[in-house]
PDB file of N, CA, C, O and CB in Angstrom:
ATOM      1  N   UNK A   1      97.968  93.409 113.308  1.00  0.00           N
ATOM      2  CA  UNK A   1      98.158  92.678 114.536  1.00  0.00           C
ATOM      3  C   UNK A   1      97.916  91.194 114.291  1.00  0.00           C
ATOM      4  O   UNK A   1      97.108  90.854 113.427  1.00  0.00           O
ATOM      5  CB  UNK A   1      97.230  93.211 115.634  1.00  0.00           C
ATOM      6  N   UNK A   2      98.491  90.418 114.915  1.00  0.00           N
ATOM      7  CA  UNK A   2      98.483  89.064 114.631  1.00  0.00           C
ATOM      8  C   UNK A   2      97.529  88.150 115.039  1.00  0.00           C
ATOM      9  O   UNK A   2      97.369  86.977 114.701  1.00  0.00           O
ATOM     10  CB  UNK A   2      99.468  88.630 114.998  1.00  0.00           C
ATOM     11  N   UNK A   3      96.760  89.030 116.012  1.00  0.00           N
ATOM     12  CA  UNK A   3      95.284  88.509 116.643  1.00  0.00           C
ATOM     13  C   UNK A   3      93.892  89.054 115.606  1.00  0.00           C
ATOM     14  O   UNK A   3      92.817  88.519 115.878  1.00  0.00           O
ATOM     15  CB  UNK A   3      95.084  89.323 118.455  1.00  0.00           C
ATOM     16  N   UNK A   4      93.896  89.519 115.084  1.00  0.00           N
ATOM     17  CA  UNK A   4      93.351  90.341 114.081  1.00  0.00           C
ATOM     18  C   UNK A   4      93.037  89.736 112.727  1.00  0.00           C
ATOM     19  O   UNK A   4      94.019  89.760 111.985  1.00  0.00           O
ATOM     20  CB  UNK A   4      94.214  91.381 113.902  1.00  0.00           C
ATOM     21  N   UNK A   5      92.083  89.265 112.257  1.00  0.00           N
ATOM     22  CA  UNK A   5      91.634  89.074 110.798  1.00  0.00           C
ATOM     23  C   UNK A   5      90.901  89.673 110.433  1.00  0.00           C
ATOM     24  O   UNK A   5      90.176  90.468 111.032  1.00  0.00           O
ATOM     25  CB  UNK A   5      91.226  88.114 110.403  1.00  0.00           C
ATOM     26  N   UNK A   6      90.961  89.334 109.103  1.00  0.00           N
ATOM     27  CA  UNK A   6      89.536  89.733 107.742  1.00  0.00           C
ATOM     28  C   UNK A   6      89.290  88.489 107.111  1.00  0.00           C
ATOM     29  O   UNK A   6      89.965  87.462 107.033  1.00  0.00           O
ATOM     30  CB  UNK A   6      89.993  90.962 106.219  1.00  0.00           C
ATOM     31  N   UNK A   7      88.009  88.855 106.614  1.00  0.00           N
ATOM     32  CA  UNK A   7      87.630  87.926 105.914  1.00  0.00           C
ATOM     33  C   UNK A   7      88.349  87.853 104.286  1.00  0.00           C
ATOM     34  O   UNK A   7      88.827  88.933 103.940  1.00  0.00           O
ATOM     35  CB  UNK A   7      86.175  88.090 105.992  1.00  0.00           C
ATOM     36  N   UNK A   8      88.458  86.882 103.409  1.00  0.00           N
ATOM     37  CA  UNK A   8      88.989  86.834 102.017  1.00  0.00           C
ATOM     38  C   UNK A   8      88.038  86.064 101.812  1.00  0.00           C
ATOM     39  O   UNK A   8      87.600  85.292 102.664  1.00  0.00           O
ATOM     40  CB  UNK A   8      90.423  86.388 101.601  1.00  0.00           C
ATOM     41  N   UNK A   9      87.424  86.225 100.182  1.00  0.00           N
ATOM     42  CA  UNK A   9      86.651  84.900  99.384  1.00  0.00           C
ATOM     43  C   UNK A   9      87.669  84.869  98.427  1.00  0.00           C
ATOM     44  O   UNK A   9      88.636  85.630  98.431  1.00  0.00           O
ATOM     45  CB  UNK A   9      84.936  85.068  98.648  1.00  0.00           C
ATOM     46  N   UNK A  10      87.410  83.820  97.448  1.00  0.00           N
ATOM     47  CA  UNK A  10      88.027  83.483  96.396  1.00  0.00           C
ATOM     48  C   UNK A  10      87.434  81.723  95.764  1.00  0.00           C
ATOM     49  O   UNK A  10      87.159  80.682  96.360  1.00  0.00           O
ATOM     50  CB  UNK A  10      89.653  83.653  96.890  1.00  0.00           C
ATOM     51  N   UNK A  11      87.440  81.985  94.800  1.00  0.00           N
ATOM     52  CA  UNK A  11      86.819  80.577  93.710  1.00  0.00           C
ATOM     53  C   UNK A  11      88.195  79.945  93.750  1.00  0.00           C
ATOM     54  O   UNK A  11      89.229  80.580  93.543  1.00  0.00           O
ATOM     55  CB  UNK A  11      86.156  80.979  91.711  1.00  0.00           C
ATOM     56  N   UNK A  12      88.120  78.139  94.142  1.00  0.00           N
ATOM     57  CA  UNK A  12      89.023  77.385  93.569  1.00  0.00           C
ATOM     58  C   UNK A  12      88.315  76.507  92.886  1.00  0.00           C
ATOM     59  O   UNK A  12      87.101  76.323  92.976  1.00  0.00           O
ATOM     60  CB  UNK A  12      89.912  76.836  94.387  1.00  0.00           C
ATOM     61  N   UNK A  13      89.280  75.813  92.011  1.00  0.00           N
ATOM     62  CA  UNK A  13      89.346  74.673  91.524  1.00  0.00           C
ATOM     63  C   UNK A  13      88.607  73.225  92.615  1.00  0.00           C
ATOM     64  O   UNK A  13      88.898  73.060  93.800  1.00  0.00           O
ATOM     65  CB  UNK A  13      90.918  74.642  91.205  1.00  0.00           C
ATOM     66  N   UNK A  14      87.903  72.585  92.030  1.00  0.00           N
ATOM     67  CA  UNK A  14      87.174  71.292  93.549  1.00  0.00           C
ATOM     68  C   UNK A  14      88.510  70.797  93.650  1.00  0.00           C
ATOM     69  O   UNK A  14      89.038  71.054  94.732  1.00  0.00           O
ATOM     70  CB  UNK A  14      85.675  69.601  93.142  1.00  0.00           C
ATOM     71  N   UNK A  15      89.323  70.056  92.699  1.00  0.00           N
ATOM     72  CA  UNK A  15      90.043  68.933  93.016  1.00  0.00           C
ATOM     73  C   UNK A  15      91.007  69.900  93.907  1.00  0.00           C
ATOM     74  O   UNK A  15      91.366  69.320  94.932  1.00  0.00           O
ATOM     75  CB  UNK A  15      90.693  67.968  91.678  1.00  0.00           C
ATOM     76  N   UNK A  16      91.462  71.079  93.795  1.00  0.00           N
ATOM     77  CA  UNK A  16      92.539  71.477  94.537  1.00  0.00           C
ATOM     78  C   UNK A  16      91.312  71.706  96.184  1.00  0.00           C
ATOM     79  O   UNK A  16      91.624  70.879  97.041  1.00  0.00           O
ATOM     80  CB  UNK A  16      93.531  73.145  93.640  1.00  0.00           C
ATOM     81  N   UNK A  17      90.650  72.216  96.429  1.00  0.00           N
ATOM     82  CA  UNK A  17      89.141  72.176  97.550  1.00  0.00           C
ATOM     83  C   UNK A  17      89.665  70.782  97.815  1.00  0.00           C
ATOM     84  O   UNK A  17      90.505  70.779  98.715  1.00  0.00           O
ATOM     85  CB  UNK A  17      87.096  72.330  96.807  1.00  0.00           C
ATOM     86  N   UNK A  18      89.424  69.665  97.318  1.00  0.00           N
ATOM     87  CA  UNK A  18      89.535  67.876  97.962  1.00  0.00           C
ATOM     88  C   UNK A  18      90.664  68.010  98.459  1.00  0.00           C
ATOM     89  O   UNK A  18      90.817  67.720  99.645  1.00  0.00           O
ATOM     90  CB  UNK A  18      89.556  66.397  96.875  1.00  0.00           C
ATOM     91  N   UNK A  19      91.870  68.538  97.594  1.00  0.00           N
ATOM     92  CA  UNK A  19      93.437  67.845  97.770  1.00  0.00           C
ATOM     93  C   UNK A  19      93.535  68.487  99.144  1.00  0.00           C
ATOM     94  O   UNK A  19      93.790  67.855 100.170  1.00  0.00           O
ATOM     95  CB  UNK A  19      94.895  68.349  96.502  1.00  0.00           C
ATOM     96  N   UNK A  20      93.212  70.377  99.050  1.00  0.00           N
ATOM     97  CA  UNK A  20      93.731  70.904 100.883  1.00  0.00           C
ATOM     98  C   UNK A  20      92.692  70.155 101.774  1.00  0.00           C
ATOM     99  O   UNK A  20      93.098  69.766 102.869  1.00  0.00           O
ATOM    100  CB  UNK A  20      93.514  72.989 101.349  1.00  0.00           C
ATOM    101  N   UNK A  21      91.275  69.887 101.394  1.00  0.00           N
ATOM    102  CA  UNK A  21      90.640  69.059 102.713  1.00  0.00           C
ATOM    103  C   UNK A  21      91.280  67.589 103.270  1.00  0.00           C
ATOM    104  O   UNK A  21      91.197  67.064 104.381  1.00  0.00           O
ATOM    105  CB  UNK A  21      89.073  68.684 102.308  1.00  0.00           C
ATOM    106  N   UNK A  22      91.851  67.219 102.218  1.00  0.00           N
ATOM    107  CA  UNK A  22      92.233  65.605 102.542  1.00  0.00           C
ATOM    108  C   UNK A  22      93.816  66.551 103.281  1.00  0.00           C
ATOM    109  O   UNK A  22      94.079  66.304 104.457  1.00  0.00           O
ATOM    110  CB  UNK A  22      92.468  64.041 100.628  1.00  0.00           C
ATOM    111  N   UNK A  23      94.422  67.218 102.771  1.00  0.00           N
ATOM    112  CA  UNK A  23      95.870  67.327 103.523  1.00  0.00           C
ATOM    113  C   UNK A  23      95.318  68.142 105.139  1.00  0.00           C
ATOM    114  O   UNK A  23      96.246  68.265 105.938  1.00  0.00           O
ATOM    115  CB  UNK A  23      97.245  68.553 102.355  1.00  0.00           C
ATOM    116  N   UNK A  24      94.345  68.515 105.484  1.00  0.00           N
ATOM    117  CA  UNK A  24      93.811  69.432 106.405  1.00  0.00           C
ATOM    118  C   UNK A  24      93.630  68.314 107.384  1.00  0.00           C
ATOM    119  O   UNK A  24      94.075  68.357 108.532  1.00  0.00           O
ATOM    120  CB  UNK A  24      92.482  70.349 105.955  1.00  0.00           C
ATOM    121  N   UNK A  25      92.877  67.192 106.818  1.00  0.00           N
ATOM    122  CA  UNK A  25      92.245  66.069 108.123  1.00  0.00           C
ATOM    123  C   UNK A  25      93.405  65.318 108.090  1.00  0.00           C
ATOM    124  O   UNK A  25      93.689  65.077 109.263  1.00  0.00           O
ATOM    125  CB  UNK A  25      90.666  64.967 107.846  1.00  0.00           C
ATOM    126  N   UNK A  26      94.442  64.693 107.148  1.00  0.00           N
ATOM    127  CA  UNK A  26      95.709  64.257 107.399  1.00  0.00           C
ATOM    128  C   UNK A  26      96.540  64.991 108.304  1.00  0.00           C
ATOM    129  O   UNK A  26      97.055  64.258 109.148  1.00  0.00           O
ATOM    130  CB  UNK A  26      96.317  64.160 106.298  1.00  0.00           C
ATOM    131  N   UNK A  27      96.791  66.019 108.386  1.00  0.00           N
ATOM    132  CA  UNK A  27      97.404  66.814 109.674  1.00  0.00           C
ATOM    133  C   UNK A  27      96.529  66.954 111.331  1.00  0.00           C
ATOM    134  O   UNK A  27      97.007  67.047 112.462  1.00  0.00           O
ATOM    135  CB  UNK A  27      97.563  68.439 109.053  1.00  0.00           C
ATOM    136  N   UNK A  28      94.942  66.914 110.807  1.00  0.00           N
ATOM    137  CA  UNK A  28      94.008  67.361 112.044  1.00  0.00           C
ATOM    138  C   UNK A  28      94.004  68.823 112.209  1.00  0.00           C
ATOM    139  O   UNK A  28      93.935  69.445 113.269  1.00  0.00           O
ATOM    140  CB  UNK A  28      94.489  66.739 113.451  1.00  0.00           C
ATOM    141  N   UNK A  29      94.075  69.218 111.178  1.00  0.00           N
ATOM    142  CA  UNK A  29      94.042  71.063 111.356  1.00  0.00           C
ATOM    143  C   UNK A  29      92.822  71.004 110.759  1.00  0.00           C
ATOM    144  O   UNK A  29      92.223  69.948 110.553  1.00  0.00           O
ATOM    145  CB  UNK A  29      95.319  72.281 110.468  1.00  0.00           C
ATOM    146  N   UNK A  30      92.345  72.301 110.413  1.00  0.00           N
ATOM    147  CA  UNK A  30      90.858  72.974 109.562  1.00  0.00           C
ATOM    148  C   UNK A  30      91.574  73.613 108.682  1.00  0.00           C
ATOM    149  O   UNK A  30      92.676  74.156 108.770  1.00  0.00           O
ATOM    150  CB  UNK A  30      89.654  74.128 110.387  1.00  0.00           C
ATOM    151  N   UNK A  31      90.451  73.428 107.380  1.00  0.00           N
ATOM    152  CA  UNK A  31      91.155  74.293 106.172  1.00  0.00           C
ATOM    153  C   UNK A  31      91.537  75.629 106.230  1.00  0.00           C
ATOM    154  O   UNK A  31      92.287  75.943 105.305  1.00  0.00           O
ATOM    155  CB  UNK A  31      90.380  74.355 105.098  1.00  0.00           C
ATOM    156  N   UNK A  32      91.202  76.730 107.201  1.00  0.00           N
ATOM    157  CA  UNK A  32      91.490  77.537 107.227  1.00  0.00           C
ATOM    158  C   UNK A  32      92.862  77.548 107.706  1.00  0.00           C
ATOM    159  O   UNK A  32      93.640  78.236 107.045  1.00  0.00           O
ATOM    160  CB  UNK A  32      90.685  78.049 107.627  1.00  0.00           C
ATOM    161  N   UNK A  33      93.398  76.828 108.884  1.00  0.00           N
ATOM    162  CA  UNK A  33      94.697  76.776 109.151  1.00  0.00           C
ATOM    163  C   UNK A  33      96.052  76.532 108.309  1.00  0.00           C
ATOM    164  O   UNK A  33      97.188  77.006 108.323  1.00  0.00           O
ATOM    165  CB  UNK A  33      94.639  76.030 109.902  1.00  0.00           C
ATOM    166  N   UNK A  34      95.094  75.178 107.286  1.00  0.00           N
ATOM    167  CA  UNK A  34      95.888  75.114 106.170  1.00  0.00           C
ATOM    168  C   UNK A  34      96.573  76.411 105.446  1.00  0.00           C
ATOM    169  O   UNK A  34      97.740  76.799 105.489  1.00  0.00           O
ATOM    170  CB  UNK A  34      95.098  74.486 105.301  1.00  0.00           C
ATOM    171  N   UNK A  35      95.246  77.034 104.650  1.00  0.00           N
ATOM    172  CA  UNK A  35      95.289  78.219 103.512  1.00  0.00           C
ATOM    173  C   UNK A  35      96.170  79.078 104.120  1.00  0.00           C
ATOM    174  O   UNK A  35      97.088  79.518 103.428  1.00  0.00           O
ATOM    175  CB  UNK A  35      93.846  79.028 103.123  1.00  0.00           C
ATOM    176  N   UNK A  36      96.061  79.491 105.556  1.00  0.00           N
ATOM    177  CA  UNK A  36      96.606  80.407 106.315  1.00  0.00           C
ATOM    178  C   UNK A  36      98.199  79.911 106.215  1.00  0.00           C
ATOM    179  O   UNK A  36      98.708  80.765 105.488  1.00  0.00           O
ATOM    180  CB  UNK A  36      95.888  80.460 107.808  1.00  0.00           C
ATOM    181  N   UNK A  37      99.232  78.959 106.582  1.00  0.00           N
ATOM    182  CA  UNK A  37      99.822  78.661 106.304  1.00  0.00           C
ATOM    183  C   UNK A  37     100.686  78.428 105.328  1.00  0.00           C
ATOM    184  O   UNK A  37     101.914  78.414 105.401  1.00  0.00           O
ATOM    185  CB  UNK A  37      99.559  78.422 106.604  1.00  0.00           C
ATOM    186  N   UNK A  38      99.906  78.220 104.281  1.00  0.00           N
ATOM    187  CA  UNK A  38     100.173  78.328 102.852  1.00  0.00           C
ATOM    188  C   UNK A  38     100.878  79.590 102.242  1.00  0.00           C
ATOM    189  O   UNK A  38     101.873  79.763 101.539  1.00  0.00           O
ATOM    190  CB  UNK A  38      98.932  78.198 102.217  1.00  0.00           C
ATOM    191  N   UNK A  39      99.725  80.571 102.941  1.00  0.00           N
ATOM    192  CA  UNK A  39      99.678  82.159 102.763  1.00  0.00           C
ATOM    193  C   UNK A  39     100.749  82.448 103.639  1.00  0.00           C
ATOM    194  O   UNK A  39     101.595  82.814 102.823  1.00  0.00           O
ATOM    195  CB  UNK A  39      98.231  82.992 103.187  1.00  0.00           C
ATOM    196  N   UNK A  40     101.309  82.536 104.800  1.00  0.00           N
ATOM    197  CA  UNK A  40     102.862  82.682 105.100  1.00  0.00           C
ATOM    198  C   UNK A  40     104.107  82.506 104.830  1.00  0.00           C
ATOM    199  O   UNK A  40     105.145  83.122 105.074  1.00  0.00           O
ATOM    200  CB  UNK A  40     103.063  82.399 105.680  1.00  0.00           C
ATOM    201  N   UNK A  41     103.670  81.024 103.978  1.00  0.00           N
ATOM    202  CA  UNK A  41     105.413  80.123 103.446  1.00  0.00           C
ATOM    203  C   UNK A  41     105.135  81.255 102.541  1.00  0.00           C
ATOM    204  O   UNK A  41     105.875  82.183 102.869  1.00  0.00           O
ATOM    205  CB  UNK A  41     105.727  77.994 102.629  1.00  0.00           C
ATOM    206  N   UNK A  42     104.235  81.639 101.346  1.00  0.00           N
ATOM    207  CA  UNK A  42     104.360  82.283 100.082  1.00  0.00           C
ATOM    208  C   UNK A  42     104.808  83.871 100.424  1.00  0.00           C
ATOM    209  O   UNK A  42     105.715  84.366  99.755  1.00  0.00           O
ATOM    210  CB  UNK A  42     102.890  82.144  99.231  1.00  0.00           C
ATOM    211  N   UNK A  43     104.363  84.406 101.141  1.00  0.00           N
ATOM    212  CA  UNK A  43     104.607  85.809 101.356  1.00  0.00           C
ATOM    213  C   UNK A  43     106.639  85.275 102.291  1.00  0.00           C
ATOM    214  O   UNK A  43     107.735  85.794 102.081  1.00  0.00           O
ATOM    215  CB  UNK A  43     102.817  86.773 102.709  1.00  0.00           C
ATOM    216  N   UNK A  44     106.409  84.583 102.851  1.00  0.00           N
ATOM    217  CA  UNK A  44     107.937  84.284 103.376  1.00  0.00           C
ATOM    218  C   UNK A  44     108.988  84.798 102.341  1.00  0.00           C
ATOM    219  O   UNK A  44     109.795  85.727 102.346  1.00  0.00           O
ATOM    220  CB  UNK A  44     108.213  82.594 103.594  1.00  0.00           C
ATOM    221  N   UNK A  45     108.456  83.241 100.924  1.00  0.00           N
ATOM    222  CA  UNK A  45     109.326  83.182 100.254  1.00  0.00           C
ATOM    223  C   UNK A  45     109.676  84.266  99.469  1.00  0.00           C
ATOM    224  O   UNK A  45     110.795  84.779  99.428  1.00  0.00           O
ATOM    225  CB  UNK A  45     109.180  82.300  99.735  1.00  0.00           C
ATOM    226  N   UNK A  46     108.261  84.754  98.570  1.00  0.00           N
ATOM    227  CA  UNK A  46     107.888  85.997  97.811  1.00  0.00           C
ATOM    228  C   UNK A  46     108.687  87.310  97.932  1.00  0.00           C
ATOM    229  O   UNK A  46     109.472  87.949  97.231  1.00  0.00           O
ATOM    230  CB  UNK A  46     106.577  86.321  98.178  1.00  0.00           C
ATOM    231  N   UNK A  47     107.982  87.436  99.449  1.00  0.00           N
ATOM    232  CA  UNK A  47     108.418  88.964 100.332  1.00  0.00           C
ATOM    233  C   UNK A  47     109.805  88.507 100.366  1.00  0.00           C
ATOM    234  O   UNK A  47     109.929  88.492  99.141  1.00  0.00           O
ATOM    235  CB  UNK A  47     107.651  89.374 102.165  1.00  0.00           C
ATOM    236  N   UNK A  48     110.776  88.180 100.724  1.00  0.00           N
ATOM    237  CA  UNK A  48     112.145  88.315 100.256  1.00  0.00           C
ATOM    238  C   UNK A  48     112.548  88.487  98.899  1.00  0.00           C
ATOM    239  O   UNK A  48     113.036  89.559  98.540  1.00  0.00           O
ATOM    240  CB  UNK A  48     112.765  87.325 100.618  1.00  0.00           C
ATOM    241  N   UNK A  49     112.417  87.698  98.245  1.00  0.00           N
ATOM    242  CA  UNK A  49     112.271  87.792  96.451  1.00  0.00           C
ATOM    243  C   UNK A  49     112.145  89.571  96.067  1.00  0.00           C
ATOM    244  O   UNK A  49     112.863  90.284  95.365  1.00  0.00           O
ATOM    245  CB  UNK A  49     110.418  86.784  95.785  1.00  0.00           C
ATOM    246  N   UNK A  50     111.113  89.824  96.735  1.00  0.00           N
ATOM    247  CA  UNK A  50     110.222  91.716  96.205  1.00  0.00           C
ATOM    248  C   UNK A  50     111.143  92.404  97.252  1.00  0.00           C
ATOM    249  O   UNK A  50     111.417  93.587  97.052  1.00  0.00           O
ATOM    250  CB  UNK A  50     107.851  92.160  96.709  1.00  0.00           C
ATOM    251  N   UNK A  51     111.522  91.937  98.075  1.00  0.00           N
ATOM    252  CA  UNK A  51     112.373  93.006  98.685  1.00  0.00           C
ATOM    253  C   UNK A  51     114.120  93.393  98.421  1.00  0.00           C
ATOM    254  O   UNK A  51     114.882  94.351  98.544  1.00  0.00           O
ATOM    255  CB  UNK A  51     112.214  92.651 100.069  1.00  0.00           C
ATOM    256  N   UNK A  52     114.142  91.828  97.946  1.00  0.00           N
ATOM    257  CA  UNK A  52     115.642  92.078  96.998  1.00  0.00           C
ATOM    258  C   UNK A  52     116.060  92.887  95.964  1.00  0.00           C
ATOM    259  O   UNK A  52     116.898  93.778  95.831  1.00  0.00           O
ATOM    260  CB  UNK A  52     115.972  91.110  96.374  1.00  0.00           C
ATOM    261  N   UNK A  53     115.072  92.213  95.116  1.00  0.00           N
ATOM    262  CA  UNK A  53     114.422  92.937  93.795  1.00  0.00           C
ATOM    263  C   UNK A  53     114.231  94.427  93.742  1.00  0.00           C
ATOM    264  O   UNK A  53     114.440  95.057  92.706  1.00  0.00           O
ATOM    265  CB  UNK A  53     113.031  92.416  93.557  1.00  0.00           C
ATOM    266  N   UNK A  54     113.942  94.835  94.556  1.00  0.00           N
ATOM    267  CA  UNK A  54     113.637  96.377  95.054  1.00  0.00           C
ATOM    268  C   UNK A  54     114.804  96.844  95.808  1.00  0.00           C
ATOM    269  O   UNK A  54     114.757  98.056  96.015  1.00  0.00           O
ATOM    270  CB  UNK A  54     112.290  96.528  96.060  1.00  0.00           C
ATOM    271  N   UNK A  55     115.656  96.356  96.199  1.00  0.00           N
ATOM    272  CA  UNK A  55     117.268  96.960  96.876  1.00  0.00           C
ATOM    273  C   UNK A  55     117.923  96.877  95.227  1.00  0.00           C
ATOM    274  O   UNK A  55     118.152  97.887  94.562  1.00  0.00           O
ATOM    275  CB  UNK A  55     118.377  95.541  98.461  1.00  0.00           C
ATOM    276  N   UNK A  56     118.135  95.634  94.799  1.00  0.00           N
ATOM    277  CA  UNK A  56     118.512  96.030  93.678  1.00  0.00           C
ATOM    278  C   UNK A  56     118.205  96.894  92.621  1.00  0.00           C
ATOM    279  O   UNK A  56     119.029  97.294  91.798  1.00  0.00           O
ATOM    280  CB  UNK A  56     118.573  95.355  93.352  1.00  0.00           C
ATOM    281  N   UNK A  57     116.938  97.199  92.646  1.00  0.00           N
ATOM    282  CA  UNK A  57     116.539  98.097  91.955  1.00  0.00           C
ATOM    283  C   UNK A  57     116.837  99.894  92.174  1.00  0.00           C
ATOM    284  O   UNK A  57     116.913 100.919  91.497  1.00  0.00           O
ATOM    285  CB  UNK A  57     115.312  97.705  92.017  1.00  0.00           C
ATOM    286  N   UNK A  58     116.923  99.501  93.399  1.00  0.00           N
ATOM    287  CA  UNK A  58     117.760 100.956  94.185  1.00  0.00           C
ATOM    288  C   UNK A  58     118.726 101.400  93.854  1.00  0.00           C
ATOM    289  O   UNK A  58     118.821 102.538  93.394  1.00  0.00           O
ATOM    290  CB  UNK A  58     118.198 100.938  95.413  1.00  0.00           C
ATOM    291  N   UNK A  59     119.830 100.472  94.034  1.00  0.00           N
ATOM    292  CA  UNK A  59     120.947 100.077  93.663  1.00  0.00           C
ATOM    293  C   UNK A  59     121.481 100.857  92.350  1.00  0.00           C
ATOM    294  O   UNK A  59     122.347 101.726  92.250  1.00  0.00           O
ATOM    295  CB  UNK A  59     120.822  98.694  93.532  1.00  0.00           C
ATOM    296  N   UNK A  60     120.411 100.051  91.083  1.00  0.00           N
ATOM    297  CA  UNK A  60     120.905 100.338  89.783  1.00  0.00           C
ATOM    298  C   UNK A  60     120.694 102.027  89.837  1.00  0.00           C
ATOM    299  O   UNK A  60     121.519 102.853  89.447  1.00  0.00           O
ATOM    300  CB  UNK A  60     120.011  99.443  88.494  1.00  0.00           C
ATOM    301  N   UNK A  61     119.428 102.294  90.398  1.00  0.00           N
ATOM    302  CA  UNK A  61     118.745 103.859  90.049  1.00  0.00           C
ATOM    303  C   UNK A  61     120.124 104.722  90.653  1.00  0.00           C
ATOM    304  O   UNK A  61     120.290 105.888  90.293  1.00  0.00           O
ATOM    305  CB  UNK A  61     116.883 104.322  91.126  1.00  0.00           C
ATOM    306  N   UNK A  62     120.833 104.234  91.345  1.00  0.00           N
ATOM    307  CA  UNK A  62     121.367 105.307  92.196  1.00  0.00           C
ATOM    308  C   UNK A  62     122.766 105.070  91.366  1.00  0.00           C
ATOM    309  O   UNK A  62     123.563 105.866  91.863  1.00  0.00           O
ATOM    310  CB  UNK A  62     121.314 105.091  94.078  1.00  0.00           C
ATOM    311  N   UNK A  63     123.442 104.302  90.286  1.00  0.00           N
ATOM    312  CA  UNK A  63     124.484 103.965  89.719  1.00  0.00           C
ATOM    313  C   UNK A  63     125.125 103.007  89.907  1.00  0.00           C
ATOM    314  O   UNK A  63     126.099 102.711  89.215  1.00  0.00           O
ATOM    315  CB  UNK A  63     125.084 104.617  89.753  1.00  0.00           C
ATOM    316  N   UNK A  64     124.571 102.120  91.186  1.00  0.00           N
ATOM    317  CA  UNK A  64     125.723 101.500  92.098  1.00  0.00           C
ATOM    318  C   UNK A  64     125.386  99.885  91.372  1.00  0.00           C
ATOM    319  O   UNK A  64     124.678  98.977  91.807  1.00  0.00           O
ATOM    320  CB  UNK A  64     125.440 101.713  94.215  1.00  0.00           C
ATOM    321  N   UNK A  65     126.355  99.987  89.872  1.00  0.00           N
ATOM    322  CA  UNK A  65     126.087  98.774  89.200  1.00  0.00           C
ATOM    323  C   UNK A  65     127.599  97.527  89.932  1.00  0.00           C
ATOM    324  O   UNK A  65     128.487  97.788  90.743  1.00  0.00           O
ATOM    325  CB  UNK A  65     126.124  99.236  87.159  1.00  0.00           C
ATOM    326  N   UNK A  66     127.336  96.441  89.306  1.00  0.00           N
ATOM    327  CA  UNK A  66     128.549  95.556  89.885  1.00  0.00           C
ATOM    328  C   UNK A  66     129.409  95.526  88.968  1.00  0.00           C
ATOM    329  O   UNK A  66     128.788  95.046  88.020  1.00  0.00           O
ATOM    330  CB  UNK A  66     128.290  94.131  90.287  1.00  0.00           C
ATOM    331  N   UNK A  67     130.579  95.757  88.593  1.00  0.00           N
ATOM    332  CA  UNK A  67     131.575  95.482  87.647  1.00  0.00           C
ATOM    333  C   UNK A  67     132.707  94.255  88.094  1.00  0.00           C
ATOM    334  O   UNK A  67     133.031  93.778  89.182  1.00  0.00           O
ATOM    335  CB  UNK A  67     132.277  96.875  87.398  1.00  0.00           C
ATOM    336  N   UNK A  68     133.156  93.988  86.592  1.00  0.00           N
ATOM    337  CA  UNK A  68     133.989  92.663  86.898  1.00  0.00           C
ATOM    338  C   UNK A  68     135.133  93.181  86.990  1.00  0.00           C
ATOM    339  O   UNK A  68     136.112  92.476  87.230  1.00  0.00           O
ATOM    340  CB  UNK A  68     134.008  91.472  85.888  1.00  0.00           C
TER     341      UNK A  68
END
């Protein structure tokens, strides 16, 4: 549900920690809004990528190759 979280930890790098705090108060968001954001464009882009990838992969299993 989209109202709904969990918590995540994870270790970064400081300078990349500075770079999202300075892009966080340049927008007026909180870092969490940032990361969160971040984490949508990537699964956006990704999750299409893995879901192609996986039709095609269907595709081949089942014979249905492309010929010229």
């Amino acid at each position: 549900m989209a109202n709904e979280s969990t918590r995540v930890s994870f270790m970064i790098d400081p300078d990349k920690r500075d770079s999202l705090d300075k892009i966080a108060c340049a927008y007026g968001k909180n870092l969490g809004t940032i990361i969160n954001e971040a984490i949508n464009q990537y699964i956006d882009i990704h999750g299409r990528h893995a879901s192609l990838a996986q039709i095609e992969a269907d595709a081949a299993e089942d014979g249905d190759f492309a010929t010229d």
